[in-house]
N, C-alpha and C positions, 0 to 999 in steps of 0.2 A: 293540540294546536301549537304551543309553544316548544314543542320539540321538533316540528317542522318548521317550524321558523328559524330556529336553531340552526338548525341544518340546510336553509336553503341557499344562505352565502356559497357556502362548499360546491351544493347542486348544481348551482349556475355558472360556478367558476369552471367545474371540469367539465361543463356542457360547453360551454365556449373555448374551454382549450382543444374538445374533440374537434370543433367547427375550424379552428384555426389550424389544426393539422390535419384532418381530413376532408374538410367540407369540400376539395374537388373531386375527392376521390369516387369513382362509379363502384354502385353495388350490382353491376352485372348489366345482363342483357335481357331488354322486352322484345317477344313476339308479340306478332301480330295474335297467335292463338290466345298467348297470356291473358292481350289485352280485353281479346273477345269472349275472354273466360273468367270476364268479373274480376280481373287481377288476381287471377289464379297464379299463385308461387311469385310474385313480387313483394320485393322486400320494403316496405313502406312505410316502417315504422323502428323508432328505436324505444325497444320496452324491453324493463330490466324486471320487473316484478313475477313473471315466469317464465318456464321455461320446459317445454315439452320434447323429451328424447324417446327415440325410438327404442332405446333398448332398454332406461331405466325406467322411463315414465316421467312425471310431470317433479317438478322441482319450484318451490316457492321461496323467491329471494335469496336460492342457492341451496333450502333444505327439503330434500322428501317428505313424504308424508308419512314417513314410518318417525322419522326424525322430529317432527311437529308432534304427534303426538305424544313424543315422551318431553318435551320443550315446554311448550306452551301450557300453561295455568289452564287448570280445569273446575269443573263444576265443586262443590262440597261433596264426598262422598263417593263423586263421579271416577270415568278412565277415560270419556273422551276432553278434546281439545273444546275449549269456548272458543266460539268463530269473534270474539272481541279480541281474543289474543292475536289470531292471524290478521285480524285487520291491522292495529297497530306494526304489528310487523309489515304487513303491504305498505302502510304510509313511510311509517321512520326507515325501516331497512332492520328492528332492533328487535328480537325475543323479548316480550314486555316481563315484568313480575307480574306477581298474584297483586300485588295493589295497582298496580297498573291498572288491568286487565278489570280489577272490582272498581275503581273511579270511571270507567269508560261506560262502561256498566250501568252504572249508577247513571252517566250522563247521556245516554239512550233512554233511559226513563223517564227522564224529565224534559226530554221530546217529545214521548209517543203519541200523545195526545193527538186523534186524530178531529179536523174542523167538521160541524156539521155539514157543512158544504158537501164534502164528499160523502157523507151519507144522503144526501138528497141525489147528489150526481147517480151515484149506483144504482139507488132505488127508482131513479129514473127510466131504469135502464130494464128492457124484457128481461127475465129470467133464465134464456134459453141464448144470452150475448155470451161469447165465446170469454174464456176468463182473461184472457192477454188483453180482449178490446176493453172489458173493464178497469184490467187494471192500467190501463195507456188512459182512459179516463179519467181515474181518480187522480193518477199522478198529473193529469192535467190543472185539474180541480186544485190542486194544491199550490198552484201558481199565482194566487193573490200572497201567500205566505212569504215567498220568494224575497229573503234578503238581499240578494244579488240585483235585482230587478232593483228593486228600491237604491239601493248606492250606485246602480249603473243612472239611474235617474236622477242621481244628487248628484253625479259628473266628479268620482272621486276616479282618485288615479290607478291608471291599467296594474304599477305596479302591487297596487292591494287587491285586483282582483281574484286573486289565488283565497284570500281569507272569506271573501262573501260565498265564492264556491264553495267550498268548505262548511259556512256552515248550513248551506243547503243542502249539500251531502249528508250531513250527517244528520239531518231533518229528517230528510227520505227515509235515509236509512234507518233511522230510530220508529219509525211509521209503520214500513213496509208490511212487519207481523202481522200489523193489525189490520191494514187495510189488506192483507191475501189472505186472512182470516177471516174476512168480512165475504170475500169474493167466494172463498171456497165454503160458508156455510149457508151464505144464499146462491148458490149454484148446486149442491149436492146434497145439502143438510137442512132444506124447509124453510131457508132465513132466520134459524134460532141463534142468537149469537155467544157467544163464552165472553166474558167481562175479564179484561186484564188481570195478570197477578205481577203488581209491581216487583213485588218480591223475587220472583225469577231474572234468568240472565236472559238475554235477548233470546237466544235458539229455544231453552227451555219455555220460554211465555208464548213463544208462534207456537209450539206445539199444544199446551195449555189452549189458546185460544182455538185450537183449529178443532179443540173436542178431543184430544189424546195427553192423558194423564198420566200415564206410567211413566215409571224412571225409563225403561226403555227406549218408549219411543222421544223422551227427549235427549236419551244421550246418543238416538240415533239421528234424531235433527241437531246435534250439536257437532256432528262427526261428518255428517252431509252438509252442511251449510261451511264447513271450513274448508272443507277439500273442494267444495265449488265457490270457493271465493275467486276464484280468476282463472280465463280460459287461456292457458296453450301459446302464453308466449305473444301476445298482440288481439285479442280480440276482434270480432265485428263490431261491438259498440265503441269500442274503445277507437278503432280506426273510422267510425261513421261521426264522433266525437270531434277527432280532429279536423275531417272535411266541414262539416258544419260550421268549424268556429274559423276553420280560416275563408269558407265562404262568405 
């Protein structure tokens, strides 16, 4: 958090130099088909955190994925990438170290803690709900937690808004293992559940929990969970994100 704040003077300076030399500038032309095509091929967004090429493939912050895995800090033992190093790199812009990477770590754990609320939410829920509707539940459920709610309701200023985000995000995000741990062992697995091992890094404890124990499969969810840290250059949620909040 304090290394984004660090850095957010700069962000904002050459966000407004862009607006001031470009901001009349057109990014093209809308058809009528475009339009009718869900904004198919309009340009709508300025996002810098990937980038999807047709001939080399996806690029994260400027680096491949062959190039991530030899960069970024990994498990003890391990060859793949911890999906905490690529997050750090999404936020700052910066290749983390290994102690980086092990405080983030660290501070994903002492989130996880999921509220009983959303275990009664779920269990409310038939057996045979589809796992997206669950998990759009739980994350609902988790909306009394919401720091942001709470400071938007003390009427603190827009410019701090960025920090109550934040550490809603990384609430979620410190959760998520457990709550699609929870979805995927009452949806396939009889509702038996796996009990956290703090001691793991985030990828390796969702894999733990979901009932797969080998080094394998968690150094194949630590290799999968960083290469799907971000879609293609702009996302749908990430563009449904912005419609929302300037709605």
């Amino acid at each position: 958090k304090e290394v984004i704040r660090a850095r957010l003077p700069g962000v904002n300076a050459r966000l407004k130099a862009i607006k001031q030399a470009h901001g009349e500038k057109s990014l093209g032309e809308v058809t009528v088909n475009m339009a009718m095509g869900g904004m198919r091929g309009i340009t709508a967004m300025l996002y810098e955190t990937s980038l999807l090429d047709a001939e080399e493939g996806i690029r994260f912050r400027g680096y491949s994925i062959p190039e991530l895995r030899e960069a970024l800090p990994k498990a003890a033992g391990g060859d793949e990438p911890l999906p905490e190093g690529i997050m750090w790199l999404m936020l700052t812009g910066e290749i983390p170290s290994a102690e980086q990477v092990k405080m983030l770590s660290e501070e994903l754990v002492r989130r996880a803690d999921v509220p009983q609320c959303v275990h009664d939410v779920l269990e409310a829920l038939p057996k045979n709900t589809h796992p997206m509707t669950q998990l759009s539940c739980a994350l609902l459920a988790l909306q009394p937690e919401s720091k942001f709610a709470k400071a938007y309701q003390a009427g603190v200023h827009k410019t701090t808004y960025w920090e109550y985000a934040f550490e809603d995000s990384m609430d979620i995000i410190a959760k998520l293992p457990a709550v699609c741990s929870i979805i995927y062992r009452r949806t396939f697995k009889g509702g038996e559940l796996v009990a956290a091992d703090k001691t793991l890094d985030w990828a390796g404890n969702f894999a733990h929990m979901m009932g797969h124990d080998s080094e394998a499969v968690k150094e194949l969810m630590r290799l999968y969970m960083t290469i799907h840290v971000d879609h293609e250059g702009g996302n749908v949620s990430a563009h449904t994100t912005h419609l929302v909040g300037s709605a």
